[in-house]
N, CA, C and O atoms as a GROMACS GRO file, in nm:
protein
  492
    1UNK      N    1   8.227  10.400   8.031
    1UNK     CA    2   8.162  10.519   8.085
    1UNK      C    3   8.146  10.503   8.236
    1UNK      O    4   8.087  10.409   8.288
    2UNK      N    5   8.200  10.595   8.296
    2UNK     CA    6   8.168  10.633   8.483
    2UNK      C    7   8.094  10.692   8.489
    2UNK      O    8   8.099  10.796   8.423
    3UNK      N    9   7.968  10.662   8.579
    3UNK     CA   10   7.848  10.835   8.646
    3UNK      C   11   7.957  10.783   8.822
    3UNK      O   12   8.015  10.690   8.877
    4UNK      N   13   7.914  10.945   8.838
    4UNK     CA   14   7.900  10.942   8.967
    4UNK      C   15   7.814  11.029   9.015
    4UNK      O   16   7.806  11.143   8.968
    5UNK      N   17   7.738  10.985   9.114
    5UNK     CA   18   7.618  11.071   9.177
    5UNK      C   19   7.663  11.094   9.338
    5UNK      O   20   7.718  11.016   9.415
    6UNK      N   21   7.616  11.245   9.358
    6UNK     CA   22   7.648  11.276   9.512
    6UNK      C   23   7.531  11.213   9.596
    6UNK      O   24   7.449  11.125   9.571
    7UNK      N   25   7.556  11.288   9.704
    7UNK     CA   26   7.428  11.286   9.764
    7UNK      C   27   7.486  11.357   9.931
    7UNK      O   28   7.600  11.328   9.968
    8UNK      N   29   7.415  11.428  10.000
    8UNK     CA   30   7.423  11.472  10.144
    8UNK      C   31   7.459  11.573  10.169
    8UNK      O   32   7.504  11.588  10.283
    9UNK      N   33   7.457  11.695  10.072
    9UNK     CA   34   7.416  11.803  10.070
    9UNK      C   35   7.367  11.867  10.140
    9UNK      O   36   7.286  11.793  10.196
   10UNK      N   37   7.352  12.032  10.209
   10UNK     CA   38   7.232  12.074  10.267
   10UNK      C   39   7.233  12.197  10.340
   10UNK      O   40   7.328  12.272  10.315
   11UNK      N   41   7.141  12.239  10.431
   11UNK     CA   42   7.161  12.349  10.481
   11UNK      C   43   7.198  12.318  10.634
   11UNK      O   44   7.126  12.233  10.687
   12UNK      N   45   7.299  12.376  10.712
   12UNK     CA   46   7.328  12.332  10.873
   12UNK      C   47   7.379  12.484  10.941
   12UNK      O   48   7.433  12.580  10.886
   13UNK      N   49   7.345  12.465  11.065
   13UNK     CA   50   7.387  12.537  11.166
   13UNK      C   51   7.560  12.519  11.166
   13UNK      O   52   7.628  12.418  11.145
   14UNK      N   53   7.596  12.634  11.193
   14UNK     CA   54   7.749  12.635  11.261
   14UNK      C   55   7.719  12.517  11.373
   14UNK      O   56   7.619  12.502  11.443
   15UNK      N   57   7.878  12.417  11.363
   15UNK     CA   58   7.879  12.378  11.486
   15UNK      C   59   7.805  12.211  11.464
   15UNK      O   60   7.801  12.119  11.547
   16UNK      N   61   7.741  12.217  11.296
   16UNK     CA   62   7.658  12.098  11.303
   16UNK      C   63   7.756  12.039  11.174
   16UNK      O   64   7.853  12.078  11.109
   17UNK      N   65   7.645  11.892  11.184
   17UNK     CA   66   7.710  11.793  11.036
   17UNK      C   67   7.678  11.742  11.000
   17UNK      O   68   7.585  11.677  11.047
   18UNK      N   69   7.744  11.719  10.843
   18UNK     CA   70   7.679  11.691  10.736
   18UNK      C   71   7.765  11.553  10.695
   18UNK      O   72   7.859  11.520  10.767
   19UNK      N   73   7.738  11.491  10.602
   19UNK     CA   74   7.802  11.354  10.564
   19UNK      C   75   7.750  11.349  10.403
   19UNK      O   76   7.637  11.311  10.372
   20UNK      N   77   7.850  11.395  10.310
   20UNK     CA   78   7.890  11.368  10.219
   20UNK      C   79   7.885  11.199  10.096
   20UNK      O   80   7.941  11.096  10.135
   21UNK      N   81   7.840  11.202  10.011
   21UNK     CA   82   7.887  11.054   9.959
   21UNK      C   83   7.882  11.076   9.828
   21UNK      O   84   7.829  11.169   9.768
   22UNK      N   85   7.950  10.970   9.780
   22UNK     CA   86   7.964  10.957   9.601
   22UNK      C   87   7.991  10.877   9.590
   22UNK      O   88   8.085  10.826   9.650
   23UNK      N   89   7.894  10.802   9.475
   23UNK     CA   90   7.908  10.632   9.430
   23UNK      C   91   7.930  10.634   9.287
   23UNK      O   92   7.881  10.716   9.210
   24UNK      N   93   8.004  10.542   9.258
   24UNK     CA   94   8.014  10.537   9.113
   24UNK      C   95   7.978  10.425   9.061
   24UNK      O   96   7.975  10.324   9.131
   25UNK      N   97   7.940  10.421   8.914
   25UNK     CA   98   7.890  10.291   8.859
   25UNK      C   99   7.961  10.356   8.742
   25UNK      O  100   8.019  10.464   8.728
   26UNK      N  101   7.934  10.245   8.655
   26UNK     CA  102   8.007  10.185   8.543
   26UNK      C  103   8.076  10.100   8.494
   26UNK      O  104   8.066  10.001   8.567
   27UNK      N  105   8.160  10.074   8.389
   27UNK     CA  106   8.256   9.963   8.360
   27UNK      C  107   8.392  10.062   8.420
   27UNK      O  108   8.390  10.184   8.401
   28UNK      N  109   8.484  10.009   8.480
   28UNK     CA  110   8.619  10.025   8.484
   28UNK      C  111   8.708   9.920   8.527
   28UNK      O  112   8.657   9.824   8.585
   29UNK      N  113   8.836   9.923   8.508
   29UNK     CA  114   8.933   9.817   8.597
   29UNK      C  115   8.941   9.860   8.751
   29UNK      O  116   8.919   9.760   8.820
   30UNK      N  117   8.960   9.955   8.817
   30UNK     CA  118   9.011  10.012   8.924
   30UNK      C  119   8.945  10.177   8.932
   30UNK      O  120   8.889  10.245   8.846
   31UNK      N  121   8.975  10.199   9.056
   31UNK     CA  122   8.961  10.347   9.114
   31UNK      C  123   9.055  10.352   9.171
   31UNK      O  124   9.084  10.246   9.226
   32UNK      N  125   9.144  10.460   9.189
   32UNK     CA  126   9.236  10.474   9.252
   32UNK      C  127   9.198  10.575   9.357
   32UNK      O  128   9.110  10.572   9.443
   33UNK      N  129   9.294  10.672   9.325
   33UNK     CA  130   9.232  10.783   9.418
   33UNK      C  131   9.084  10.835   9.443
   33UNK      O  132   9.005  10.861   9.352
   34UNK      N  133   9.066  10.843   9.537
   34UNK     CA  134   8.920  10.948   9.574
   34UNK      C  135   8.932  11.031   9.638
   34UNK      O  136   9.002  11.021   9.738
   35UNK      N  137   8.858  11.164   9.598
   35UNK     CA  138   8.889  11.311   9.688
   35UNK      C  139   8.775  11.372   9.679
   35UNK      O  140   8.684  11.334   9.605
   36UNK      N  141   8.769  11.476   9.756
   36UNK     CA  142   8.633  11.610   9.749
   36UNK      C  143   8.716  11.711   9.756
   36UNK      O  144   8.819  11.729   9.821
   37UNK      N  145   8.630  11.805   9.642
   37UNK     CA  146   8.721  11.930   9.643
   37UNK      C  147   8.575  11.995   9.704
   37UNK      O  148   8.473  11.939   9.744
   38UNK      N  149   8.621  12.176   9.690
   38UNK     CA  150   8.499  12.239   9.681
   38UNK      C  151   8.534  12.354   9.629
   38UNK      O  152   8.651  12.393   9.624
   39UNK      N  153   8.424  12.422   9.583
   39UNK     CA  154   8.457  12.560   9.555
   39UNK      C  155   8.323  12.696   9.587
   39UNK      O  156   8.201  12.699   9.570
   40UNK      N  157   8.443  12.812   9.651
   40UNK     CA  158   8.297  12.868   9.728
   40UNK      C  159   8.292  12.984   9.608
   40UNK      O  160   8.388  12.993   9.531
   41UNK      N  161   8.196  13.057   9.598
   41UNK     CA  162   8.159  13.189   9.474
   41UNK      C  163   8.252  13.255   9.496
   41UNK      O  164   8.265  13.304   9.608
   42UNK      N  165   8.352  13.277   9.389
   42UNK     CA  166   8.424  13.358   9.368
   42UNK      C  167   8.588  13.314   9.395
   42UNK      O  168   8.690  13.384   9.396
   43UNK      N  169   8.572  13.192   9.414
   43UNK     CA  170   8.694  13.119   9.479
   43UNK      C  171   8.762  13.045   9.369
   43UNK      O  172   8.706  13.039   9.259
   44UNK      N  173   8.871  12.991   9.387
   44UNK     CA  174   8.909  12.856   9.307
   44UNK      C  175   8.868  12.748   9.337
   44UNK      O  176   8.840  12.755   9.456
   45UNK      N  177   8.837  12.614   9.285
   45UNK     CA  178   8.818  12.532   9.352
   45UNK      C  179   8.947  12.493   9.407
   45UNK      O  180   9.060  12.530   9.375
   46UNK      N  181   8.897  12.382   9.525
   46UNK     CA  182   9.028  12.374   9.591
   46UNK      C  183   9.034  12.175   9.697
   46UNK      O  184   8.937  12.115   9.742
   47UNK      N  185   9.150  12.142   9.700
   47UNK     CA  186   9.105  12.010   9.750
   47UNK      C  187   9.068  11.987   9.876
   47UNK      O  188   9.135  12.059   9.950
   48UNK      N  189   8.959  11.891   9.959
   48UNK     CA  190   8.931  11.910  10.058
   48UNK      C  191   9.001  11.797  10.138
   48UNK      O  192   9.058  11.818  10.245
   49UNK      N  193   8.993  11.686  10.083
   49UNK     CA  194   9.043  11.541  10.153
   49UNK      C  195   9.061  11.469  10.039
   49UNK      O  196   8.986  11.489   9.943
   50UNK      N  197   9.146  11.391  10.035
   50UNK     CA  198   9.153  11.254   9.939
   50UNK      C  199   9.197  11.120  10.022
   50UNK      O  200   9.220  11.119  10.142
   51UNK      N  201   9.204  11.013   9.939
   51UNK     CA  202   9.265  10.909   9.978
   51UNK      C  203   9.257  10.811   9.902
   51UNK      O  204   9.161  10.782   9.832
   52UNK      N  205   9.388  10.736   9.914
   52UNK     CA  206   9.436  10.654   9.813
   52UNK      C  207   9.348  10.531   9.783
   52UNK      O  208   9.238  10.522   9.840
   53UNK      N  209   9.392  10.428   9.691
   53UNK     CA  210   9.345  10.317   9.732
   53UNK      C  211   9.399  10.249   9.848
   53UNK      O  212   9.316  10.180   9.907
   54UNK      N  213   9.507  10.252   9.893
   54UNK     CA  214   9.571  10.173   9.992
   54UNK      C  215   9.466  10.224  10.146
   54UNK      O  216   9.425  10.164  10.245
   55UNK      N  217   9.456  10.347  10.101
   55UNK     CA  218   9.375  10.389  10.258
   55UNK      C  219   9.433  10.525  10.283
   55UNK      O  220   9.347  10.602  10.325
   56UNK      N  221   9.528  10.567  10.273
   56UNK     CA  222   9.599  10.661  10.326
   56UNK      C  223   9.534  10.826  10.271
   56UNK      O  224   9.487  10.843  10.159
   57UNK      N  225   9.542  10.925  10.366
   57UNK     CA  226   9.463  10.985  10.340
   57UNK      C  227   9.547  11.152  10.372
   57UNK      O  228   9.654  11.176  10.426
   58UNK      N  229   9.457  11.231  10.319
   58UNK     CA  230   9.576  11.378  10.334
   58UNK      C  231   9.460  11.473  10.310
   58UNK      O  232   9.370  11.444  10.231
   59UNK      N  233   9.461  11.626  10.401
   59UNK     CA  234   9.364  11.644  10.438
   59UNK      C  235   9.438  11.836  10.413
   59UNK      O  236   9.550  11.873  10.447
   60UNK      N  237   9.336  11.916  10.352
   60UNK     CA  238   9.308  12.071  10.396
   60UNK      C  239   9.383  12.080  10.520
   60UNK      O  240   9.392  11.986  10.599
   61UNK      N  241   9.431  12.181  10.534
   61UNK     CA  242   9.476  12.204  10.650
   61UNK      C  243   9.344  12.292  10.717
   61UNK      O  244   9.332  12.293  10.840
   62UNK      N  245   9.261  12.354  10.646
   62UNK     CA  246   9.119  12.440  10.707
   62UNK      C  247   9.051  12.303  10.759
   62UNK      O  248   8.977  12.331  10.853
   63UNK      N  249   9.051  12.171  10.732
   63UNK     CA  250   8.956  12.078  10.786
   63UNK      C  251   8.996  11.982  10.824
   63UNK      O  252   8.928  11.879  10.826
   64UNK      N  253   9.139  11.990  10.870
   64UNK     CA  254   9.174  11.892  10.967
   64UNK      C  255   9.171  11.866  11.107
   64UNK      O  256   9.240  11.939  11.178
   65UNK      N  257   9.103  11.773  11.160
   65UNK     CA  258   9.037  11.750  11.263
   65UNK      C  259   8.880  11.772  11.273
   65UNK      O  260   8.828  11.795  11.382
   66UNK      N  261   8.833  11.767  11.202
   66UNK     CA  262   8.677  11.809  11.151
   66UNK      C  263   8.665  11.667  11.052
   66UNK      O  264   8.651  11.548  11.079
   67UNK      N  265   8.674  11.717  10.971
   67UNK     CA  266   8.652  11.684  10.830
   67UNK      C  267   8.721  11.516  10.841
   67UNK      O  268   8.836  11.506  10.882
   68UNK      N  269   8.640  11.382  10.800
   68UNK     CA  270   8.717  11.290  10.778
   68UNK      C  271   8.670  11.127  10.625
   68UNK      O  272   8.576  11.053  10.597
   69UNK      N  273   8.776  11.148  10.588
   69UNK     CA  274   8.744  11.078  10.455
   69UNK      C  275   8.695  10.889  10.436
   69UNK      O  276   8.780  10.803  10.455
   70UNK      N  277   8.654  10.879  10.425
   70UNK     CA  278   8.673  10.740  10.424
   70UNK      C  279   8.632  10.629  10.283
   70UNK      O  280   8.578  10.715  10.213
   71UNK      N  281   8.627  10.552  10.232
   71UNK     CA  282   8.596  10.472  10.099
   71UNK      C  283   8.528  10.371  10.151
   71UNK      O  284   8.512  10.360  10.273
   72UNK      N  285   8.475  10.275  10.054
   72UNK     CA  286   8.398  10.141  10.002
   72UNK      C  287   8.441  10.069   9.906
   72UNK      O  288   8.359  10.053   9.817
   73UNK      N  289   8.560  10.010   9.889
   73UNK     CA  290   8.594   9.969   9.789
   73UNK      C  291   8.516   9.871   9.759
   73UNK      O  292   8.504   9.848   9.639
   74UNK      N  293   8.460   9.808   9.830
   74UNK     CA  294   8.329   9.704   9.775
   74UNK      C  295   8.206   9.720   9.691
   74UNK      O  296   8.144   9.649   9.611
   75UNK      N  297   8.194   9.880   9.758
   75UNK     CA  298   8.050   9.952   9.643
   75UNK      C  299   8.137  10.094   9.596
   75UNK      O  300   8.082  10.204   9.593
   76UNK      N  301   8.215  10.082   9.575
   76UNK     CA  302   8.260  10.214   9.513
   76UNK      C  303   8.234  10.324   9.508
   76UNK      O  304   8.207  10.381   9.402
   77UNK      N  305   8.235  10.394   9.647
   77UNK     CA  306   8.189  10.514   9.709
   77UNK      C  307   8.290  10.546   9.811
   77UNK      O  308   8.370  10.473   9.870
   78UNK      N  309   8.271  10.651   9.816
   78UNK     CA  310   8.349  10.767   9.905
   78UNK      C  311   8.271  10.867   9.971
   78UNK      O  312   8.185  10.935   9.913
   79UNK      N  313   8.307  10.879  10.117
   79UNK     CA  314   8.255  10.941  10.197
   79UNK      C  315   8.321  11.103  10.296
   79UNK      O  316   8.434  11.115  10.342
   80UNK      N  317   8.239  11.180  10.301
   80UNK     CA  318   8.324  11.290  10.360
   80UNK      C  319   8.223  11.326  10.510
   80UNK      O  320   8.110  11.373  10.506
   81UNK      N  321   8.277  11.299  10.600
   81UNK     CA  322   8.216  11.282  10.690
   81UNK      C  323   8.237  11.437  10.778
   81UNK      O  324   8.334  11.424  10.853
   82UNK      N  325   8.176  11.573  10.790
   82UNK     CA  326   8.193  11.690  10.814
   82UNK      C  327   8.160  11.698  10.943
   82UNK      O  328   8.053  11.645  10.973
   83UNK      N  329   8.240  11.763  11.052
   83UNK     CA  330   8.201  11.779  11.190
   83UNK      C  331   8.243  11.933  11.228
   83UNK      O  332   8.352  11.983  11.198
   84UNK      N  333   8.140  11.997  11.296
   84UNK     CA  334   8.195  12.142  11.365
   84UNK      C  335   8.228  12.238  11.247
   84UNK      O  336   8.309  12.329  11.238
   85UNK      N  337   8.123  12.180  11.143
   85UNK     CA  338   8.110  12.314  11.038
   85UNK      C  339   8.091  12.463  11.058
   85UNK      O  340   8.041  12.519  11.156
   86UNK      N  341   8.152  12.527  10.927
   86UNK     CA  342   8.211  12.707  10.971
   86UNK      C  343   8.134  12.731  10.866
   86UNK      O  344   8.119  12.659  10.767
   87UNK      N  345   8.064  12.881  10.900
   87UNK     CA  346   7.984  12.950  10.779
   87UNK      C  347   8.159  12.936  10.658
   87UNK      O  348   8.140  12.922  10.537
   88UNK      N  349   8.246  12.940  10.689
   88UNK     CA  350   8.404  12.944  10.561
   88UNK      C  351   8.357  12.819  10.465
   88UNK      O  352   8.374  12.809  10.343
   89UNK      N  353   8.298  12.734  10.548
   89UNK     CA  354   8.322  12.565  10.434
   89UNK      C  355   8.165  12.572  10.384
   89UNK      O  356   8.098  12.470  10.401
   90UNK      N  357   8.106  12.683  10.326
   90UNK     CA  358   7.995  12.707  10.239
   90UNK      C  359   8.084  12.697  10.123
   90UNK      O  360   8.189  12.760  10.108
   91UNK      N  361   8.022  12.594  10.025
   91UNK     CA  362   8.077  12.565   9.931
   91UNK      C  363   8.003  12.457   9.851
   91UNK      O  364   7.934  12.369   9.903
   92UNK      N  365   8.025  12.472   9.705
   92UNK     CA  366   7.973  12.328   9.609
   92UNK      C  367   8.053  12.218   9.667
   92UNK      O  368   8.162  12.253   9.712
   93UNK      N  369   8.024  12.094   9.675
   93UNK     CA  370   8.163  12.003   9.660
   93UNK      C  371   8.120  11.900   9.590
   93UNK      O  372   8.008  11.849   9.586
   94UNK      N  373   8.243  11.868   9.521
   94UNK     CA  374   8.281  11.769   9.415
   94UNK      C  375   8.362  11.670   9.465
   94UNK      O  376   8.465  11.686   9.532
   95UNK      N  377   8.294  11.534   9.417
   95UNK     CA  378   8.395  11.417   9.388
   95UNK      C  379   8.464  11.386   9.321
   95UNK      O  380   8.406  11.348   9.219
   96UNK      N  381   8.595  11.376   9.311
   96UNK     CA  382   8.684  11.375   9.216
   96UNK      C  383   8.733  11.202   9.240
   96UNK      O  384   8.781  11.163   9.346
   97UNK      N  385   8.711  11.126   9.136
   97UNK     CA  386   8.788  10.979   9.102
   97UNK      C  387   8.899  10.906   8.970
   97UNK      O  388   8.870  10.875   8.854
   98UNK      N  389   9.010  10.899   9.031
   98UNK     CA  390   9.058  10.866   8.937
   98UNK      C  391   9.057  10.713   8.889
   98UNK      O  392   9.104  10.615   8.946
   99UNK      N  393   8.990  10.722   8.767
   99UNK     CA  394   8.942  10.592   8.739
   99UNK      C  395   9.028  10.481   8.655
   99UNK      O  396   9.064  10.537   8.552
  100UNK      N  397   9.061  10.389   8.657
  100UNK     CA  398   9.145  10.327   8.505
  100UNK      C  399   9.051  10.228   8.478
  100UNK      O  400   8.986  10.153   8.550
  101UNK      N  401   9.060  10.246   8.344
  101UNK     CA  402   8.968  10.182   8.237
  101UNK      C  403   9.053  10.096   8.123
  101UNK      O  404   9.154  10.129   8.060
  102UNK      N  405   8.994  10.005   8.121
  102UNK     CA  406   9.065   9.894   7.976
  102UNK      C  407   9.028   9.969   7.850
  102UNK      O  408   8.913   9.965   7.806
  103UNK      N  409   9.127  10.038   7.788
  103UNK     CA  410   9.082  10.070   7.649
  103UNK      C  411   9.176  10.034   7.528
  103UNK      O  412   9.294  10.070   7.537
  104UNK      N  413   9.145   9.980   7.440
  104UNK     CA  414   9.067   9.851   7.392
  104UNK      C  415   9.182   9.717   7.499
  104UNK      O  416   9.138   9.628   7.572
  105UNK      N  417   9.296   9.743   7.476
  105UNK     CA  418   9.366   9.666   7.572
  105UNK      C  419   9.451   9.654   7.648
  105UNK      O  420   9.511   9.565   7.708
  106UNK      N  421   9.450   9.770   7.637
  106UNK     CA  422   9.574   9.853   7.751
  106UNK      C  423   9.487   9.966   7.884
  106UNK      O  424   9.370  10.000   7.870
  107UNK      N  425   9.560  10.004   7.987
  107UNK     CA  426   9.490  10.042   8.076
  107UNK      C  427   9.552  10.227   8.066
  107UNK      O  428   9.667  10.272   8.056
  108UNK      N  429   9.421  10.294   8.073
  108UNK     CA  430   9.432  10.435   8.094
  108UNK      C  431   9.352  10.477   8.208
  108UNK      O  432   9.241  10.433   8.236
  109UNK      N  433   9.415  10.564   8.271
  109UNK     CA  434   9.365  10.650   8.426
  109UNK      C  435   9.279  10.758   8.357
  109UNK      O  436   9.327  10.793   8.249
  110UNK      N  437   9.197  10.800   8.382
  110UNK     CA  438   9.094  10.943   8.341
  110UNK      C  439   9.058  10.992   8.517
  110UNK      O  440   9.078  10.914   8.610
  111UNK      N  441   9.011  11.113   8.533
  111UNK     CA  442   8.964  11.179   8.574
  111UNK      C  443   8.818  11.202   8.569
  111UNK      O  444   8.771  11.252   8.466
  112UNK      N  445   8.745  11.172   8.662
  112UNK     CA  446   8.592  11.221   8.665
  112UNK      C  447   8.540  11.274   8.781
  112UNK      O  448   8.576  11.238   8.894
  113UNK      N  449   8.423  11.393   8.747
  113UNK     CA  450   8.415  11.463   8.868
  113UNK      C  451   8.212  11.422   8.889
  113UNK      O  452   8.131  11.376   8.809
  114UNK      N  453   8.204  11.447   8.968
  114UNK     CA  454   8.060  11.468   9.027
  114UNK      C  455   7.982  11.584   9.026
  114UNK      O  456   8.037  11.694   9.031
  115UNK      N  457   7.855  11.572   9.018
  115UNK     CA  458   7.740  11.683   8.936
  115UNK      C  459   7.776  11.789   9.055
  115UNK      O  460   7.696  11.882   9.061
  116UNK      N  461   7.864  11.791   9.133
  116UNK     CA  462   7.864  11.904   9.241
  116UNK      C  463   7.698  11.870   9.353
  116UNK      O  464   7.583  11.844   9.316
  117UNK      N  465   7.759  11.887   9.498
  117UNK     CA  466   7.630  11.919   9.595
  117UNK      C  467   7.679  12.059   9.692
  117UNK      O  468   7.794  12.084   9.728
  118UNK      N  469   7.595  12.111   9.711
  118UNK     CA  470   7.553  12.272   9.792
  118UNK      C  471   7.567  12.190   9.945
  118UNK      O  472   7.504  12.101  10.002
  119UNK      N  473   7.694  12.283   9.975
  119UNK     CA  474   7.658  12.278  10.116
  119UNK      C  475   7.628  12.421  10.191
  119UNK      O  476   7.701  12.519  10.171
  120UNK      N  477   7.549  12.424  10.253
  120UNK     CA  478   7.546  12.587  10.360
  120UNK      C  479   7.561  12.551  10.456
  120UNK      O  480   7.515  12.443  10.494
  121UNK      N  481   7.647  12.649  10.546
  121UNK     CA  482   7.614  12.657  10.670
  121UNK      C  483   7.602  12.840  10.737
  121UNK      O  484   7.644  12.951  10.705
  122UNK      N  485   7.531  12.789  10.824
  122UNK     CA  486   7.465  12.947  10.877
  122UNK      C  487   7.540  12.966  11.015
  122UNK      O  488   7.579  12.879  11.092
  123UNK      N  489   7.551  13.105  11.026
  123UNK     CA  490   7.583  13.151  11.122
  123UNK      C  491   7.492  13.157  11.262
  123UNK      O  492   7.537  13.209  11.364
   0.00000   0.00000   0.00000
């Protein structure tokens, strides 16, 4: 079993920033990928940043140069570090991890997402 909990959420001015995180606990072998999606009312959700385990990283084209991703592979968290926020990037966002897990003795990748955090920003 994986939890992952957000945290850094909130309400901001255009122009201001916010910093994002998600830690995970549980049993697993590995995490691979880590990403944040978001999704605004009435939207699809959609991906915001990810990045691999190696490091490498690929980004929205709405939040590139703003927006920057980074990991912990030591505490198993992921970070979205938001700069020069737009009333547009009002949105839930989710952590998305792809996890592999020993089951019973072979290794399977799953998918797990995060309880969602509210971001606003005001005009």
């Amino acid at each position: 079993q994986v939890q992952l909990v957000e945290s850094g959420g909130g309400l901001v001015q255009a122009g201001g920033s916010l910093r994002l995180s998600c830690a995970a606990s549980g049993s697993f072998f590995s995490i691979n990928a880590m990403g944040w999606y978001r999704q605004a009312p009435g939207k699809q959700r959609e991906l915001v940043a990810a990045i691999t385990s190696g490091g490498s990283t690929n980004y929205a084209d709405s939040v590139k140069g703003r927006f920057t991703i980074s990991r912990d592979n030591a505490k198993n968290t992921v970070d979205l570090q938001m700069n020069s926020l737009k009333p547009e990037d009002t949105a839930v966002y989710y952590c998305n991890l792809a996890v592999t897990i020993v089951k019973p003795t072979t290794l399977h990748e799953y998918d797990y997402w995060g309880q969602g955090t509210q971001v606003t920003v005001s005009s």
